[in-house]
Backbone as JSON Lines, residues from 0, in Angstrom:
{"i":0,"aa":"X","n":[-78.08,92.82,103.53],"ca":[-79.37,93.44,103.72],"c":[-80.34,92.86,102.7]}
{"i":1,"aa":"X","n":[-81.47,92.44,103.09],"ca":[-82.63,92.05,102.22],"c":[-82.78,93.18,101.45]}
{"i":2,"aa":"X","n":[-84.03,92.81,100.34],"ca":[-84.97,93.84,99.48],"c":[-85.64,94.4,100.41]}
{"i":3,"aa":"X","n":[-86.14,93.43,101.81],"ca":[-87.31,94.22,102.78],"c":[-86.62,95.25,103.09]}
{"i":4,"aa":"X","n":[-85.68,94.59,103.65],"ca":[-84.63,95.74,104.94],"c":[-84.21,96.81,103.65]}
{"i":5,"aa":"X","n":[-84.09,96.67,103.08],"ca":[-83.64,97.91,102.26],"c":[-84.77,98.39,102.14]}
{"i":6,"aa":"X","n":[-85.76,98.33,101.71],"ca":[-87.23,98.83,101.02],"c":[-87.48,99.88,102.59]}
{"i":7,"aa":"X","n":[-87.83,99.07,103.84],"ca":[-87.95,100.08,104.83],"c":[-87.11,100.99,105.64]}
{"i":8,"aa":"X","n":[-85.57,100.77,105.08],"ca":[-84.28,101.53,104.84],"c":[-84.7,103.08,104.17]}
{"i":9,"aa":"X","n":[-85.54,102.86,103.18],"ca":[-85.89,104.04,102.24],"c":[-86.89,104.43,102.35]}
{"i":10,"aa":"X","n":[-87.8,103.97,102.7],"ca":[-89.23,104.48,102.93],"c":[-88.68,105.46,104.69]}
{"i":11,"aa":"X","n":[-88.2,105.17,105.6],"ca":[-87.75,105.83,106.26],"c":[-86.83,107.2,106.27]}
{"i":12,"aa":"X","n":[-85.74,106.9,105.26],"ca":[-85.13,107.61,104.94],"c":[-85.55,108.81,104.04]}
{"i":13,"aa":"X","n":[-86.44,108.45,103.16],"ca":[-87.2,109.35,102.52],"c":[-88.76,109.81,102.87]}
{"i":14,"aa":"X","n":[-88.51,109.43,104.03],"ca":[-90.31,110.2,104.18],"c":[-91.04,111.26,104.38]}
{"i":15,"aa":"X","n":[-90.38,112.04,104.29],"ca":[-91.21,113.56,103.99],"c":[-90.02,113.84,102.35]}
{"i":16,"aa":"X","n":[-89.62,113.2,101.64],"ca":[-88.76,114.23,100.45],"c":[-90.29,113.65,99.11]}
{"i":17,"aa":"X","n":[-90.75,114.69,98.83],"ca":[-91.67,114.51,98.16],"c":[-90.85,114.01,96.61]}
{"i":18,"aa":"X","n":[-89.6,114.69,96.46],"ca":[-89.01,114.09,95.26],"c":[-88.71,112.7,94.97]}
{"i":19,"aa":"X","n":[-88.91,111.86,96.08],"ca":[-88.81,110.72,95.73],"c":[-89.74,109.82,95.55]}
{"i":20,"aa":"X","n":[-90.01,109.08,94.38],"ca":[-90.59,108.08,93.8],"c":[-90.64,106.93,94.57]}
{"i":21,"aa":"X","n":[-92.43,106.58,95.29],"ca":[-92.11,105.7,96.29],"c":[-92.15,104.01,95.37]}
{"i":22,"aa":"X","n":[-93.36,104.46,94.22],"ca":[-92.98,103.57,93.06],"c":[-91.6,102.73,92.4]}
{"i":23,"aa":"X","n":[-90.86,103.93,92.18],"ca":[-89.69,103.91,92.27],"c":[-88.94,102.65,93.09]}
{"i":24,"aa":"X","n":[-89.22,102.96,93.86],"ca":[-88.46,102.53,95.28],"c":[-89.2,100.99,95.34]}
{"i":25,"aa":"X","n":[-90.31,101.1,95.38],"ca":[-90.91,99.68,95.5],"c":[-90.73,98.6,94.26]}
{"i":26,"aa":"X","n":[-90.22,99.1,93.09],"ca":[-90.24,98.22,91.68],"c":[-88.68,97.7,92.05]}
{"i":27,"aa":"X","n":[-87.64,98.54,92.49],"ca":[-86.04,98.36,93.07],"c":[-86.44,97.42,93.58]}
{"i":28,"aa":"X","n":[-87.16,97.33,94.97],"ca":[-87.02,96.37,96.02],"c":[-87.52,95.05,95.77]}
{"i":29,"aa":"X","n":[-88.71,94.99,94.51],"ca":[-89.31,93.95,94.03],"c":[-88.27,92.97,93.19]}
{"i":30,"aa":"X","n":[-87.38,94.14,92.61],"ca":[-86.17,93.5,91.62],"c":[-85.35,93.04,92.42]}
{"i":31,"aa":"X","n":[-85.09,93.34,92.96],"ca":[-84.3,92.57,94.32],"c":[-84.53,91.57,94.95]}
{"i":32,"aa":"X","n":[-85.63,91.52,94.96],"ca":[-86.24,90.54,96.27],"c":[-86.54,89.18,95.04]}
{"i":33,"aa":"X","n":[-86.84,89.24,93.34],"ca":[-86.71,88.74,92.55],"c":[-84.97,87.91,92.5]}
{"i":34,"aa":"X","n":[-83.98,88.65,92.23],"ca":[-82.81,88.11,92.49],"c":[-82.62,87.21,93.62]}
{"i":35,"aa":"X","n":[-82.62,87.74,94.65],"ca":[-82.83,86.82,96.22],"c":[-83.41,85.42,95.89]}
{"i":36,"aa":"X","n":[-84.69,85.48,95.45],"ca":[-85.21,84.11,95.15],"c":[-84.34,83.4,94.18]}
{"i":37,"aa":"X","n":[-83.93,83.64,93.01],"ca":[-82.94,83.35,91.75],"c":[-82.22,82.93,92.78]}
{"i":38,"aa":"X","n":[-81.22,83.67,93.13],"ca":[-79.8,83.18,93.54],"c":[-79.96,82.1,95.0]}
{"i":39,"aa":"X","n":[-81.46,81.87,95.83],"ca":[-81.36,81.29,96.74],"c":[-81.48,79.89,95.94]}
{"i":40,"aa":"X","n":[-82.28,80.06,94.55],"ca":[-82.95,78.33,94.24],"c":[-81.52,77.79,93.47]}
{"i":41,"aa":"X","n":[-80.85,78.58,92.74],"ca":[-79.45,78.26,92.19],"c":[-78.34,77.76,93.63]}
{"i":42,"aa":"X","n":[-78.27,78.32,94.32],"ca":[-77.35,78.04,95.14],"c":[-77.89,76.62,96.45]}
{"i":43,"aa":"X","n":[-79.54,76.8,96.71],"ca":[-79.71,75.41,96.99],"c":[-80.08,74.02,95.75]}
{"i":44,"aa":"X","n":[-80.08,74.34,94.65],"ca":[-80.13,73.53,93.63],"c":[-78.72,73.05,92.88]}
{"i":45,"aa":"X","n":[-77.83,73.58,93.71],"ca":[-76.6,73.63,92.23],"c":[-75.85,72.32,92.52]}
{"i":46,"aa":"X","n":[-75.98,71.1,92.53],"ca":[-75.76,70.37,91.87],"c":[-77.05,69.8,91.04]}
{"i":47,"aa":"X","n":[-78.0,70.27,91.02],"ca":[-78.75,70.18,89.96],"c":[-79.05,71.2,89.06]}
{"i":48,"aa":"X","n":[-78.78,72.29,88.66],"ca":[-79.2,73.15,88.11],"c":[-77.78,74.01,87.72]}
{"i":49,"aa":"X","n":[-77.08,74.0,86.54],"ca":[-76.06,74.08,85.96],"c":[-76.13,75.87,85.78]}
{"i":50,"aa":"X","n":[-76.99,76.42,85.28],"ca":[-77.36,77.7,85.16],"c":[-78.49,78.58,85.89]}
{"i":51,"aa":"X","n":[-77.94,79.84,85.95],"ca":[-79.27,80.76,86.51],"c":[-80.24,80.92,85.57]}
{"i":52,"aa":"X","n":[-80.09,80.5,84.12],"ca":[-81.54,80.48,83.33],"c":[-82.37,79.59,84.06]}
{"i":53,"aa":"X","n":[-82.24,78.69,84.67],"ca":[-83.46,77.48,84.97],"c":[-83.76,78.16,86.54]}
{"i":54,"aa":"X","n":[-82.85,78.64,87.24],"ca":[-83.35,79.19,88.44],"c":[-84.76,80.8,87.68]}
{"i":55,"aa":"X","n":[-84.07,81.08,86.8],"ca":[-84.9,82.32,86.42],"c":[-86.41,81.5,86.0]}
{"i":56,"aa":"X","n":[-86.19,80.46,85.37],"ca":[-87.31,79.93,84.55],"c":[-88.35,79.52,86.27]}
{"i":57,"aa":"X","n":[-87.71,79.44,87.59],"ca":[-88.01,78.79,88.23],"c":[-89.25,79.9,88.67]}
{"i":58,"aa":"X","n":[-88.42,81.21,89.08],"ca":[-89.29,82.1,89.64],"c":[-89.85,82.72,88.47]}
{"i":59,"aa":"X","n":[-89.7,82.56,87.3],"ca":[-91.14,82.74,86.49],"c":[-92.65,82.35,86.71]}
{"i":60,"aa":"X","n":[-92.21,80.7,86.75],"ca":[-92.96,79.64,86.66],"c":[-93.69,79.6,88.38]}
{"i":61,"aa":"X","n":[-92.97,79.92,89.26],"ca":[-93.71,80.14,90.7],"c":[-94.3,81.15,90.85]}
{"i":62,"aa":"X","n":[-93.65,82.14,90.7],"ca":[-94.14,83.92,91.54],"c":[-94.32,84.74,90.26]}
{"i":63,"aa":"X","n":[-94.43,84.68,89.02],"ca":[-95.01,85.22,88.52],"c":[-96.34,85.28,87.76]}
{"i":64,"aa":"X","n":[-97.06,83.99,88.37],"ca":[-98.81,83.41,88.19],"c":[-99.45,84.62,89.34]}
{"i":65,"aa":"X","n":[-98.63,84.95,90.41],"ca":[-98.86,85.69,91.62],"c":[-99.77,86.99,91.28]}
């Protein structure tokens, strides 16, 4: 399951429970959807890219100018 598919997994699932933090819910799915990118540029980079620090440095350096 994606960050999306999960994100509208919960926004569904919780939509009338006022106790839940939709904030919450959207910073999860952002962290997620952060990993996804990490682990997609490591796993199409890895014979070039020895560690997930340089995949991390990657989506710094792209999506977090955003």
């Amino acid at each position: 399951m994606t960050s999306i598919e999960w994100l509208i997994e919960q926004i569904n699932k919780h939509w009338d429970n006022k106790n839940v933090n939709s904030d919450e819910l959207i910073n999860q799915a952002k962290e997620m959807h952060k990993q996804e990118i990490i682990d997609a540029h490591f796993v199409g980079f890895k014979n070039f890219v020895d560690t997930k620090e340089i995949s991390e440095e990657y989506y710094q350096k792209t999506f977090k100018k955003i």
